[in-house]
N, C-alpha and C positions, 0 to 999 in steps of 0.2 A: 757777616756771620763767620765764626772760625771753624774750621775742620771736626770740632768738636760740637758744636752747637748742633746739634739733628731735631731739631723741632717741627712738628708735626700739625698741620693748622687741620681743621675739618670745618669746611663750608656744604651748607646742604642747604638743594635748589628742592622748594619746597613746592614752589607750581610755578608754569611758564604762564604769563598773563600777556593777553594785546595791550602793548605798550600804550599810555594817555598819551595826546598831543602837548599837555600842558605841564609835563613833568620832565626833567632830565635823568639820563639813563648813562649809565646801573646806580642803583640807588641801596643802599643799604638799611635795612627795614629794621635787624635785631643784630645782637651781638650781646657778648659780655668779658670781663676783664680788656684791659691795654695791654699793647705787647709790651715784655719783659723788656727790663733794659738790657742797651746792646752790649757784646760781650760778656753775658754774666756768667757764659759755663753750661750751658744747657739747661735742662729739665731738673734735672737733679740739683747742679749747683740751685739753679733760682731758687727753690722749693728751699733748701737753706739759707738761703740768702733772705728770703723771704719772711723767714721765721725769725731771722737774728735783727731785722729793721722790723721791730716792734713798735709801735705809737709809743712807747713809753722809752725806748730806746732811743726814738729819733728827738724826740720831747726833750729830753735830757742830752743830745747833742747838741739841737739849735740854741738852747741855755747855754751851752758852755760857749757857741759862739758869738751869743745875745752880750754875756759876759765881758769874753773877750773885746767886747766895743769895735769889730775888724770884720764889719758883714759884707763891706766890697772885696775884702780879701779873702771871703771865705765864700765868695759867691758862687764856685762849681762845686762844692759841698753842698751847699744849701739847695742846687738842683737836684745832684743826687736824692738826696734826703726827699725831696720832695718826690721826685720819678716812685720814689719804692710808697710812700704816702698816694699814689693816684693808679696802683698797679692796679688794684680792684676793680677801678672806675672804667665804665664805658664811652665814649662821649661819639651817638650817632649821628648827630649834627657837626660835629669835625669831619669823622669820617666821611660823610657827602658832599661836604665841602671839599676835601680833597681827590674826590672821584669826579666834581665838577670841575675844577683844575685838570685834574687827567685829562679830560673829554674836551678840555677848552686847549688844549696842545701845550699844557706845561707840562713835559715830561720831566723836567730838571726838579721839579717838588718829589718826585721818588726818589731821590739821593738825598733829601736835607735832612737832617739829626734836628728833630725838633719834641723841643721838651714841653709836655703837654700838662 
């Protein structure tokens, strides 16, 4: 995150329950949107940045690089375009997944840039 980026997360602990035996813990029950991609500028930039990767905008990029016939060469394009296509999406089954890595002593997974 840069100096600039102040972003603001709100988790809220909705009730403390006696943990099951048969479950791994913390476990992530709801959520919504994915985080922003990294560097975009904050709240603000994203919020435009957001508006300017239209479906019809991105649509009309991947053609032009469908076109160009050079989709290995265009292949950290093609994530981008995609990261702003999955901004919406929640996926709580990752996220568990990666809190079960946490809890299983992979701390090196909190570092990796990974494009979902």
């Amino acid at each position: 995150m840069t100096r600039r980026d102040k972003w603001q997360h709100q988790i809220r602990v909705e009730a403390i329950l006696t943990p099951k035996s048969n479950c791994f813990y913390p476990v992530c029950i709801d959520g919504e949107r994915a985080c922003p991609p990294e560097d975009c500028g904050g709240s603000w930039e994203f919020m435009a940045q957001k508006q300017e990767y239209s479906v019809r905008y991105i649509a009309s990029w991947l053609s032009d690089i469908v076109d160009e016939g050079d989709i290995p060469g265009n292949i950290e394009e093609i994530y981008e375009l995609r990261q702003w296509l999955m901004v919406d999406h929640f996926d709580r089954q990752k996220i568990n997944q990666r809190l079960q890595q946490y809890v299983a002593g992979d701390k090196e997974m909190l570092f990796e840039q990974r494009i979902v």
